[in-house]
C-alpha positions, -999 to +999 in steps of 0.1 A: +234+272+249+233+237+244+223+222+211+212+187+196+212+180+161+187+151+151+194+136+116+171+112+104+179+084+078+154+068+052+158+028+060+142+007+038+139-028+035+142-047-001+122-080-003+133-105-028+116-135-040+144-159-051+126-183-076+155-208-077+159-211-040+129-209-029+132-185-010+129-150+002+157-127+017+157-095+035+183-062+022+187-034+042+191-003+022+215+016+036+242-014+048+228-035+017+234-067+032+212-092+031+203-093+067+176-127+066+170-153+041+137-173+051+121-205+036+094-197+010+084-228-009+076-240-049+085-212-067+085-178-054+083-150-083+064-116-074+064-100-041+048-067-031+043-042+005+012-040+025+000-002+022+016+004+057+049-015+049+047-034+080+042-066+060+046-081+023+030-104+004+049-130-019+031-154-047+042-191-050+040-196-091+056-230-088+078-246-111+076-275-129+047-283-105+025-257-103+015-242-070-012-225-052-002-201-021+002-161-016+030-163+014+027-130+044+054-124+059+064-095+087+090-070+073+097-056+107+106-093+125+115-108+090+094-137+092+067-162+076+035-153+095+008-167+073+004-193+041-026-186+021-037-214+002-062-210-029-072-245-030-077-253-070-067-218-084-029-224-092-001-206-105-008-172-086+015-146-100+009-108-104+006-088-069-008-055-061-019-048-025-040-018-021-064-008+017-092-033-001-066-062+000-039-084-023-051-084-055-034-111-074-035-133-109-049-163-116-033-176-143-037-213-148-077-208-146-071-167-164-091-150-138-078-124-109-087-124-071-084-103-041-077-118-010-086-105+023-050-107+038-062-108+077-082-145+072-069-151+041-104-153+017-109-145-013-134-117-016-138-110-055-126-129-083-128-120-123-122-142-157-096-116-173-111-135-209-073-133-218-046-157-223-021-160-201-029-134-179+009-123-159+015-096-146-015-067-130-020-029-125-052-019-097-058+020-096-055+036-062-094+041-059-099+001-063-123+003-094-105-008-120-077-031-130-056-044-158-038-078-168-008-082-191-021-112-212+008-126-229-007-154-254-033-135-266-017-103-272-039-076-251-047-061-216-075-068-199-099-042-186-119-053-154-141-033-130-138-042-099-168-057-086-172-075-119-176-109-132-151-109-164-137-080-180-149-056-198-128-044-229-096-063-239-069-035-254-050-052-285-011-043-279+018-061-298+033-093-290+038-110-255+028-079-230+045-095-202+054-065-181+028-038-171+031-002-151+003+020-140+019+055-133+013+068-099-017+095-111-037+062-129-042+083-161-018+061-180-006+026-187+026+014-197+025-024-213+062-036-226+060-063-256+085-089-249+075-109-274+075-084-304+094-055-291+077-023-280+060-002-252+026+006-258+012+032-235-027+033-232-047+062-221-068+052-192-097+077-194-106+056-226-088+022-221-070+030-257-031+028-273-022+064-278+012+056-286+035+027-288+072+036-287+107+025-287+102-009-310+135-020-305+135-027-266+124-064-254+113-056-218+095-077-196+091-053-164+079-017-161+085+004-134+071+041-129+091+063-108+073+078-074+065+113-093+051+096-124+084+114-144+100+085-156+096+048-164+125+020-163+122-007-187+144-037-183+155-045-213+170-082-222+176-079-263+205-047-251+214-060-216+203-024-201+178-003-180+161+018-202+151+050-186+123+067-207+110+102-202+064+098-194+061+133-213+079+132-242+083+092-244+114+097-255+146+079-236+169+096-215+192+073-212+208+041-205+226+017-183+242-015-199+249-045-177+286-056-184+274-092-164+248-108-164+208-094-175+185-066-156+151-082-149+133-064-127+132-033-098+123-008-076+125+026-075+132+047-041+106+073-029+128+101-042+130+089-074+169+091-075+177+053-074+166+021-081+172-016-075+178-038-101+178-075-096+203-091-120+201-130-133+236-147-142+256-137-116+225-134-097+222-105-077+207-070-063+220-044-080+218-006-075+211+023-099+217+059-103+193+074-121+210+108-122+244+098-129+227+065-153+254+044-136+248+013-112+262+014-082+265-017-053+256-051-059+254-076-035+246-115-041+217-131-043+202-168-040+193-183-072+171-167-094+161-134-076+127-123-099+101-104-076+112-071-056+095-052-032+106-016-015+093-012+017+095+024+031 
């Protein structure tokens, strides 16, 4: 009797936002090569995937010059399909794109918007009455987000819907990089100013805790199952792999080159992707052996990265 074995593989796509080159480039997973690098324009920091993964959305912060687009491009065909402009609303930074649409900061004007991604308007926008909102968090249900404010020293609370937010959460200084964890019940907000992780209970917008004073992060990520947060940490050179339960660290990976900065973590919440600044690159990580792995270089200034499954 005859017999066919079918083996699937997991390909996955990384998107990269290279700030310096203004650009974004295209790695596949499993060769990681960079298989397309693709005009982007002033200043390309934070990238994110559609819901669906067929497309991603990439903000243009600017540089010098401030700018004022969200870029789509198709993850499939690995091109520019649409520029959305946001007329006088500049530096756009933060992403998070959920089935309501791209939800995005504001932060030269401190507000956040959602965008409908199909024509490109913007359906809802908030003041985050923070300053120097950066970075975002949106639940899954859409009713309530958060902004990293990094000048005034709290997170935002805004109800979607909303004019201005709500409740402001005081944290510790510069809370730069922000993770909601997969269930929504907490928040993770890294101090990269003062050192520190404060995590807030969301089921009262309130600090419970704020651990590990020593780290100087200015990314979060939450693995897929909610286990495990990776904060990139630039005082020690490392990824910092931290333990949600306990809050306690598991471990660490030091950099012998150059400085972690930010990643993504793969859906079985066994490695990551690191992008790397001086050499610049895309890095991967181990996190059951806490060792990195590949690394493959990257135009200037790689900063925003986006898995899409």
């Amino acid at each position: 009797m005859n017999s066919t074995l079918i083996i699937l593989f997991a390909l996955h796509t990384l998107v990269v936002a290279n700030q310096g080159a203004e650009s974004v480039s295209f790695v596949d997973t499993q060769s990681f090569q960079v298989k397309k690098t693709i005009a982007a324009g002033l200043g390309p920091h934070e990238a994110v995937a559609s819901p669906d993964g067929t497309l991603a959305a990439v903000s243009l912060y600017g540089r010098q010059t401030p700018s004022n687009e969200v870029l789509i491009v198709n993850t499939k065909t690995r091109a520019l399909i649409q520029r959305i402009s946001l007329g006088g609303s500049e530096r756009p930074h933060g992403l998070v794109w959920r089935d309501g649409g791209i939800y995005v900061t504001l932060e030269k004007e401190g507000a956040v918007a959602r965008i409908n991604p199909r024509n490109g308007w913007v359906t809802w926008r908030a003041k985050t009455n923070g300053e120097l909102g950066h970075m975002l968090a949106v639940t899954h249900d859409e009713l309530k987000l958060y902004t990293g404010n990094i000048q005034s020293n709290d997170i935002s609370v805004i109800h979607v819907g909303d004019a201005a937010a709500s409740k402001k959460i005081s944290v510790g200084a510069g809370p730069e990089g922000i993770a909601l964890a997969p269930d929504d019940r907490e928040l993770w907000a890294a101090h990269r100013a003062g050192g520190g992780i404060s995590v807030i209970d969301t089921s009262r917008d309130e600090v419970v805790a704020t651990i590990a004073p020593e780290v100087y992060s200015a990314r979060l990520t939450f693995t897929p199952d909610g286990r495990k947060v990776l904060a990139y940490d630039m005082a020690s050179k490392s990824v910092i792999v931290f333990d949600r339960a306990s809050r306690k660290e598991l471990g660490r990976v030091p950099f012998t080159e150059g400085v972690p900065v930010s990643g993504s973590v793969a859906e079985d919440s066994k490695k990551a992707w690191i992008v790397r600044y001086q050499p610049d690159a895309l890095v991967e990580l181990d996190l059951d052996s806490m060792k990195t792995g590949r690394a493959v270089p990257m135009p200037s200034m790689p900063d925003g990265l986006a898995l899409v499954r």
